[in-house]
C-alpha positions as CSV (number, residue, x, y, z in Angstrom):
1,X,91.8,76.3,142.0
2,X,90.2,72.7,141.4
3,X,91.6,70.5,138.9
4,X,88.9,71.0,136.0
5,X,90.7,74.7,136.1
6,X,94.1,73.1,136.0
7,X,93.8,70.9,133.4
8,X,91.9,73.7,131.2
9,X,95.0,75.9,131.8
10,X,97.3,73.5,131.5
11,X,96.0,72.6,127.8
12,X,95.6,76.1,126.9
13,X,99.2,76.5,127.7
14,X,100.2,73.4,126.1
15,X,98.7,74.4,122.9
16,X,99.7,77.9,122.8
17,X,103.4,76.3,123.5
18,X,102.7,73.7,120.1
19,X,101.2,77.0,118.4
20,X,104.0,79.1,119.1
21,X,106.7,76.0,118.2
22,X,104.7,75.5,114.5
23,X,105.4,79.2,114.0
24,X,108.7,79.1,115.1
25,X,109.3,76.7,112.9
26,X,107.9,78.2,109.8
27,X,109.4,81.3,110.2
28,X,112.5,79.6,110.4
29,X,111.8,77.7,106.8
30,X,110.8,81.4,105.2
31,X,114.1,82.5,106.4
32,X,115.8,79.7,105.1
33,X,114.1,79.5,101.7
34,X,114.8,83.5,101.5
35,X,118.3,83.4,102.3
36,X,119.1,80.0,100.2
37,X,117.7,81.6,97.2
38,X,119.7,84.6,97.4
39,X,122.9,82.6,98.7
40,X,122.9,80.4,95.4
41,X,120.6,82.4,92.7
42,X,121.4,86.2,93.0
43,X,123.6,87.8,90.4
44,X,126.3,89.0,92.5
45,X,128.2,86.3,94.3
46,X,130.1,88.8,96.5
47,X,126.8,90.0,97.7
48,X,128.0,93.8,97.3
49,X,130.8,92.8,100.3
50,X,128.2,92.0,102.8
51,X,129.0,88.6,104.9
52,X,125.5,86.9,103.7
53,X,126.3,84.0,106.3
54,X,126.7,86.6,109.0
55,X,123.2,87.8,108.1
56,X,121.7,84.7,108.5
57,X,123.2,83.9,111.9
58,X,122.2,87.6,113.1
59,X,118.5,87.4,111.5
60,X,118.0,83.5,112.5
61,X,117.0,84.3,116.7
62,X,115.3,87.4,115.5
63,X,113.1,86.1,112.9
64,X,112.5,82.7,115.2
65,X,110.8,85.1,117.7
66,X,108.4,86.9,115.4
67,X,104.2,86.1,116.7
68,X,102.9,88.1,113.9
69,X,103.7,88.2,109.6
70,X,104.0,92.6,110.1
71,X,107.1,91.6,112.4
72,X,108.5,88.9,110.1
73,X,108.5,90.3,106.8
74,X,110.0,93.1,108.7
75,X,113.1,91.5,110.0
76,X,113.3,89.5,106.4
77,X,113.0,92.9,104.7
78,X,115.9,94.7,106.8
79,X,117.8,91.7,106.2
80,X,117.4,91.8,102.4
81,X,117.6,95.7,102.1
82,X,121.3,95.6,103.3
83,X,122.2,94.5,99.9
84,X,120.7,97.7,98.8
85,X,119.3,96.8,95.5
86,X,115.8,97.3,93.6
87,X,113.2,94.4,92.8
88,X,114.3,92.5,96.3
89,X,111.8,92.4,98.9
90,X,109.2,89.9,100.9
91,X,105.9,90.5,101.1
92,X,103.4,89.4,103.6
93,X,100.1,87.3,102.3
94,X,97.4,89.4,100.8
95,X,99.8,92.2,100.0
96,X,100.1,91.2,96.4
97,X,99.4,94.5,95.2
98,X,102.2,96.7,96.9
99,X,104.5,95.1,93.9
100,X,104.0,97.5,91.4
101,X,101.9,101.1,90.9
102,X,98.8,101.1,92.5
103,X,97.2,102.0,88.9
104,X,98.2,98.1,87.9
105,X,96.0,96.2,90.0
106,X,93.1,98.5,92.0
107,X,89.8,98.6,90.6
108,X,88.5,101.8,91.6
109,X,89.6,105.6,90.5
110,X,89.0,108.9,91.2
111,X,90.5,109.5,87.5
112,X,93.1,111.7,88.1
113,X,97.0,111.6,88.3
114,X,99.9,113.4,89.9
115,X,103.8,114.1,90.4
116,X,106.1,115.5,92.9
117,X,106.8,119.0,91.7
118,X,109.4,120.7,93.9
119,X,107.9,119.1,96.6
120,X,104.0,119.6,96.2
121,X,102.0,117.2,94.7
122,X,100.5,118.4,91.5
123,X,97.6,117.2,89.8
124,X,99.2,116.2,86.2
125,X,95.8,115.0,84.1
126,X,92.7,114.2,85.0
127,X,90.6,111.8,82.6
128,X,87.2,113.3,81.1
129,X,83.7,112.5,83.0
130,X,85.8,110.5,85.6
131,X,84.7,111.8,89.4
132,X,87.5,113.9,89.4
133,X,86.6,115.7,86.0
134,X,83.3,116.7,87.3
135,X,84.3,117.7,90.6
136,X,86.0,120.1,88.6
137,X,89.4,119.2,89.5
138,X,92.1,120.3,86.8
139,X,95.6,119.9,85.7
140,X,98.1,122.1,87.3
141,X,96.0,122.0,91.0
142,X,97.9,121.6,94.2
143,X,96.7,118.4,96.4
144,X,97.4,119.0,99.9
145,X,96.1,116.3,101.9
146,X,94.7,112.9,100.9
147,X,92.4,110.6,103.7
148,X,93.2,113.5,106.0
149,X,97.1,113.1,105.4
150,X,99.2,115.9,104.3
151,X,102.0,115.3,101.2
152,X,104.7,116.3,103.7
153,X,103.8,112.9,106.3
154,X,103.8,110.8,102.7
155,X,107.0,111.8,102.2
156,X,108.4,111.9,105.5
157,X,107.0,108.3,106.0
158,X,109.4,107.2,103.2
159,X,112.1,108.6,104.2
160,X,112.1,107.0,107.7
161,X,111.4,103.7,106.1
162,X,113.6,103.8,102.7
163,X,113.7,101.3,100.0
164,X,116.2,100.3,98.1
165,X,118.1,102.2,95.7
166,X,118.6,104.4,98.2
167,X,118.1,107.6,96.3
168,X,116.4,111.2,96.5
169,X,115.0,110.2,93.0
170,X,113.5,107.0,94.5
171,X,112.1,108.3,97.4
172,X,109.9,110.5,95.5
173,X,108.6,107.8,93.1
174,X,107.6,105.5,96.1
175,X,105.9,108.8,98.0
176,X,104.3,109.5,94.5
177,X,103.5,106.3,94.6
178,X,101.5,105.9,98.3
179,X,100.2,109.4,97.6
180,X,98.7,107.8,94.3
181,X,97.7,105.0,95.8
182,X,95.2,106.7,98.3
183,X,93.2,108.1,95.2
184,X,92.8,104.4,94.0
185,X,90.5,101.6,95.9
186,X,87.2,99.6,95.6
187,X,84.6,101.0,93.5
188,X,82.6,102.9,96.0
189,X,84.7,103.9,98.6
190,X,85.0,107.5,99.3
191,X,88.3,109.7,98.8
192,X,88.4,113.0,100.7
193,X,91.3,115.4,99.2
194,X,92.3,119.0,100.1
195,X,93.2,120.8,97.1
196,X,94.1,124.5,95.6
197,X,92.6,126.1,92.4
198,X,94.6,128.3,90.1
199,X,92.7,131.8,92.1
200,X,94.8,130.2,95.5
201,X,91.8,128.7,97.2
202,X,91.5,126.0,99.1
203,X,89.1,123.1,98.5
204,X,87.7,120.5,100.4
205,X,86.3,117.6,98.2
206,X,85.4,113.5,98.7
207,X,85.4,111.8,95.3
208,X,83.6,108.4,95.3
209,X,86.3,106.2,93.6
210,X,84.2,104.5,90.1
211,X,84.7,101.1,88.3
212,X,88.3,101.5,85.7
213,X,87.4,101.3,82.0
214,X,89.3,98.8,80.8
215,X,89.4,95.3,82.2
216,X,92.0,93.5,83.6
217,X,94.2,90.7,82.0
218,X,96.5,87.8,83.9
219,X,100.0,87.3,83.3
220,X,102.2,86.6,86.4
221,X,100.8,83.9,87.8
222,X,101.9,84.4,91.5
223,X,100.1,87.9,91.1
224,X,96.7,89.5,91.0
225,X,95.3,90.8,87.2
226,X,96.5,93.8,86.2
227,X,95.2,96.8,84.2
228,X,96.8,98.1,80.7
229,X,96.2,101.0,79.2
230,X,97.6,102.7,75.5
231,X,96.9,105.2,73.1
232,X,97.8,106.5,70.0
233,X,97.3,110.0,67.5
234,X,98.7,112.0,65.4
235,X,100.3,115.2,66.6
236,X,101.1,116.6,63.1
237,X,101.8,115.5,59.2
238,X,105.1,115.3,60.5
239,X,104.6,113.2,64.3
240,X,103.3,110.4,65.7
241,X,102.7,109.5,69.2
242,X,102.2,106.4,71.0
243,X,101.6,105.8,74.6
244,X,101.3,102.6,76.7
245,X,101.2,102.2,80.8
246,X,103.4,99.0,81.1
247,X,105.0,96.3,78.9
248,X,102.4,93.4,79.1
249,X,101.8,91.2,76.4
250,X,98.2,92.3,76.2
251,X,99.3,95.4,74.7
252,X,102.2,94.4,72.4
253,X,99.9,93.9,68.9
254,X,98.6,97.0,69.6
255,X,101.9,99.0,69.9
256,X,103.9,96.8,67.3
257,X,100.7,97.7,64.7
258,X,100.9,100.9,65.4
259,X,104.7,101.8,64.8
260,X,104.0,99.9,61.4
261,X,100.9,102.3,60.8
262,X,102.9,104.8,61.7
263,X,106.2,104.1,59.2
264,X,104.7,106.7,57.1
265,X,105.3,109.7,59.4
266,X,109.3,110.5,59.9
267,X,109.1,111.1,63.6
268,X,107.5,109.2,66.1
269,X,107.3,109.9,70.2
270,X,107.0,107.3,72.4
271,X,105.6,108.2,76.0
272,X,106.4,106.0,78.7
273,X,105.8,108.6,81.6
274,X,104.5,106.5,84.9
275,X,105.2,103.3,83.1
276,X,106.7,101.3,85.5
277,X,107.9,98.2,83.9
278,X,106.9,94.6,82.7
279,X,107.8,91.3,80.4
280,X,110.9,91.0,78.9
281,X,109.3,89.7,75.9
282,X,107.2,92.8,75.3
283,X,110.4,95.8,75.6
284,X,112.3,93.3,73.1
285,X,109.6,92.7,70.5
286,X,108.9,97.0,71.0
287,X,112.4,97.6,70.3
288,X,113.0,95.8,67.3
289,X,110.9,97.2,65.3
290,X,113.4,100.1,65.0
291,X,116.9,98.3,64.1
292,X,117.1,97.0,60.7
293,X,119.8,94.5,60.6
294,X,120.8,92.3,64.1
295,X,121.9,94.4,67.0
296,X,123.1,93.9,70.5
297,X,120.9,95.5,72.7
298,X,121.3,93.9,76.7
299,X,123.7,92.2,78.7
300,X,122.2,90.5,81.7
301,X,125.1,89.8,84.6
302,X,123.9,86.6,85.9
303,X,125.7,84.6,88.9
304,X,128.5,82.7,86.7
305,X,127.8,84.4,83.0
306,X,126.8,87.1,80.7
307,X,123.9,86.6,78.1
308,X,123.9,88.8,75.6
309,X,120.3,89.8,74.0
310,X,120.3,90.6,70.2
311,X,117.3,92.4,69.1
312,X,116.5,90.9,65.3
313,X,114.9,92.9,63.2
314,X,111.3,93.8,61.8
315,X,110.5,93.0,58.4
316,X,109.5,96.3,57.9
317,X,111.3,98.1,61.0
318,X,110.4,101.9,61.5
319,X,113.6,104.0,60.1
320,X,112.4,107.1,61.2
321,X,113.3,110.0,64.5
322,X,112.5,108.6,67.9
323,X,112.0,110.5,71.1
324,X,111.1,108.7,74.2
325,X,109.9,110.4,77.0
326,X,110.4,109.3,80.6
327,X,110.1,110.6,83.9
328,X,110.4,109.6,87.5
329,X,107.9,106.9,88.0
330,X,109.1,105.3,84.8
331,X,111.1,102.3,85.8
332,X,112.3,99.0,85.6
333,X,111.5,97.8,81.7
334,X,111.0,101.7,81.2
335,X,114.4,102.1,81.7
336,X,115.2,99.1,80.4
337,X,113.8,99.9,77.0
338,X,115.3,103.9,77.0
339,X,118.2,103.3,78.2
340,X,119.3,100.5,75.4
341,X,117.3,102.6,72.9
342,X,119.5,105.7,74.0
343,X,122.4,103.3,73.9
344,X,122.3,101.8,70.5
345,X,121.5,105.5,69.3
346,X,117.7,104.8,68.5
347,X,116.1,107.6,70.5
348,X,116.3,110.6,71.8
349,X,115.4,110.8,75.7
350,X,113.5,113.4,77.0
351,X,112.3,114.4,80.3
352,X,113.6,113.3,83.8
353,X,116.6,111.0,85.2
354,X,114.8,108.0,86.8
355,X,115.8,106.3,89.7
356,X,117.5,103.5,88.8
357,X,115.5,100.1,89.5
358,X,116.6,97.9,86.5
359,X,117.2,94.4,87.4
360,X,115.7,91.4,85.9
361,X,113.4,89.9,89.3
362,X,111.9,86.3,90.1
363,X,109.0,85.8,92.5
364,X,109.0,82.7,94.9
365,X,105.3,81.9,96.9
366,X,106.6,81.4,100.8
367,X,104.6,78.5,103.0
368,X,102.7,81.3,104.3
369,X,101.1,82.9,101.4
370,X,103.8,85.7,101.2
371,X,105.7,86.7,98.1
372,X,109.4,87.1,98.3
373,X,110.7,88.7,95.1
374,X,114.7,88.6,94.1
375,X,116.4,90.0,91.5
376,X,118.7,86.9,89.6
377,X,120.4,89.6,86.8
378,X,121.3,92.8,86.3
379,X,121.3,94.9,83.2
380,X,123.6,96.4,81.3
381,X,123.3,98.3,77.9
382,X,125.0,97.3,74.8
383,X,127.6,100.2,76.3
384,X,128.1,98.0,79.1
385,X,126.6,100.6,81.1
386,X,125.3,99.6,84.6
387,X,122.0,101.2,85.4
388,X,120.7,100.4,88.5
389,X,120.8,103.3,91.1
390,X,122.4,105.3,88.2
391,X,119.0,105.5,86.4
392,X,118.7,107.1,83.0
393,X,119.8,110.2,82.3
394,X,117.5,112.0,79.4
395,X,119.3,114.2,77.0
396,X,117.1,116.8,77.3
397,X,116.2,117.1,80.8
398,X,112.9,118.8,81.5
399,X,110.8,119.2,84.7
400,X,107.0,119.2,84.5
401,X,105.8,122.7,85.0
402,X,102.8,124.0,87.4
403,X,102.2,127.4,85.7
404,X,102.0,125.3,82.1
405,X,99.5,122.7,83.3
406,X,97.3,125.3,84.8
407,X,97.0,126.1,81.3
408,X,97.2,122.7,79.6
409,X,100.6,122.4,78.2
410,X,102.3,119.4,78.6
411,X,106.4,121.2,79.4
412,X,107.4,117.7,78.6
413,X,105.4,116.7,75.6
414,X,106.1,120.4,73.7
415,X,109.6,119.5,74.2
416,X,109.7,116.7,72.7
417,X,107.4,118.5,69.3
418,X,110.1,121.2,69.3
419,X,112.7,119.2,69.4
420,X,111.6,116.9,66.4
421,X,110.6,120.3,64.6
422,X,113.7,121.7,65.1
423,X,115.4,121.5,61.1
């Protein structure tokens, strides 16, 4: 080997030494900034018994070791999972939009939606003239497979890899989730499904995902624009409906005019089915347009205290029946909102227990470009109810139903009609 070689190689492994030494380093300062933050800012000073200094000295070698982001928001993950809690995670750069539902943030749609019914996935609405629609895909249709993937591997996949709370209810809204998330994308990109048709046969379709209707509006800074979606009608002379995605500000003049439009009319449903959460602001501004004098509403545990949220009142605050309706992939503020409502006896809850992710969450940008997200309160209702991992449990549990989509009744929704028609 002459010494042009050596030098060449020598360099190259010189530099690969420094390259490897700079990421060392860093991942050492991600650790660190993940594990301060929770060390001095989550709510629970005991850290649920687990020896958080332990952690650190077990993580610290691991994490120092890691040549590629997958591997080190791995290790930081397993670390932070222990703790077994919702709204705590890292994510790697470029994976903003793994936060939330898929709906929030993708631009492209095959227009159609789904749940885990006793463990098939079933189409649950599917929005007029989208691709979906014309390919002649209908409520109440079983989806097999998805990009070639059965249901079953979806939710095999997350029960090997579980996320906290670690609950069966959980672990279907996060495969309902990933399952939903294949059917969103980039405008243009091709979907291929399996499905089966009310007569038992078997389909084999590929939907070309089109541009969402509505545009998107910024809120958290650290994250990607979102969408928001809401709706209103009147189901009879005697009910009033109102439905909205998620709790973003974008939407609250539109839901707060509405429940004031809506005074007139003694029962009103509010449907937060697949909502899965948002701004603080929003859920409080929602609720108190239904108390009419001052009324404890929240307590949020923080690290030292308790702060107690007091909803004040509307000036002219809806008086009337409310039924909320809520089902698995309704979460965080979702539950937030129904449980406190349910709480302070302001609604009637109707539909399915949830699983349990309430916690208040802050998001900290790593060197790196990752995201690590922490909750720094947990919520309690004016009961002093706890409700993460517990969820909320409706008072009228009801299950979607295949036979009644097939032939477009909403189980959930008639309920709810009944229920207010009941006197």
């Amino acid at each position: 080997m002459n010494k042009p070689t050596i030098t060449l190689l020598f360099l190259a492994l010189l530099f690969t030494s420094c390259g490897g030494q700079e990421n060392r380093n860093q991942n050492v300062e991600i650790l660190n900034i993940v594990w301060e933050t929770i060390n001095s800012r989550y709510f629970d000073s005991t850290f649920n018994g687990l020896d958080w200094k332990a952690e650190y000295e077990f993580y610290k070698p691991i994490v120092e070791k890691c040549e590629t982001d997958d591997s080190l928001f791995h290790y930081l993950n397993q670390m932070l999972f222990k703790l077994n809690v919702s709204h705590l995670f890292a994510l790697p750069p470029d994976a903003e939009d793994e936060i939330g539902s898929p709906q929030l943030f993708l631009d492209g749609t095959a227009g159609m939606d789904l749940r885990l019914i006793d463990g098939e996935a079933i189409i649950i609405s599917v929005k007029e003239n989208s691709v979906a629609f014309n390919s002649g895909i209908k409520p109440g249709y079983v989806l097999k497979t998805v990009n070639g993937k059965s249901i079953a591997s979806f939710i095999e996949e997350r029960k090997s890899e579980p996320i906290p709370p670690f609950n069966e209810r959980n672990i279907r809204l996060l495969s309902t989730e990933n399952i939903i998330r294949e059917l969103y994308g980039t405008p243009g990109d091709t979907v291929s499904i399996t499905y089966i048709d009310e007569n038992d046969s078997e389909h084999n379709v590929s939907l070309q995902l089109e541009n969402r209707s509505s545009e998107k509006v910024s809120f958290i800074p650290s994250l990607p624009p979102m969408y928001a979606s809401f709706e209103k009608r009147v189901i009879n002379d005697n009910i009033a409906y109102i439905r909205f995605d998620v709790f973003l500000p974008v939407l609250l003049d539109s839901v707060v005019n509405s429940i004031s439009e809506f005074n007139r009319y003694p029962n009103l449903i509010i449907d937060i089915r697949g909502n899965p959460g948002g701004d603080f602001n929003t859920r409080r501004t929602i609720a108190e347009q239904f108390v009419s004098e001052r009324t404890l509403f929240w307590r949020y545990q923080r690290r030292n205290d308790v702060n107690e949220v007091y909803l004040n009142p509307s000036p002219d605050p809806y008086l009337g029946e409310v039924v909320i309706l809520i089902d698995e992939l309704s979460s965080s503020s979702s539950e937030e909102f129904s449980g406190a409502m349910k709480a302070i006896g302001r609604a009637t809850i109707i539909g399915q227990r949830t699983a349990g992710k309430v916690l208040t969450m802050e998001i900290v940008e790593l060197p790196n470009g990752g995201l690590f997200v922490y909750p720094d309160q947990q919520t309690r209702t004016a009961k002093n109810e706890i409700l993460e991992a517990v969820g909320i449990f409706p008072d009228i549990a009801v299950d979607r139903n295949k036979d009644d989509l097939l032939n477009g009744i909403d189980t959930q929704l008639e309920t709810a009609v009944k229920y207010l028609t009941r006197r």
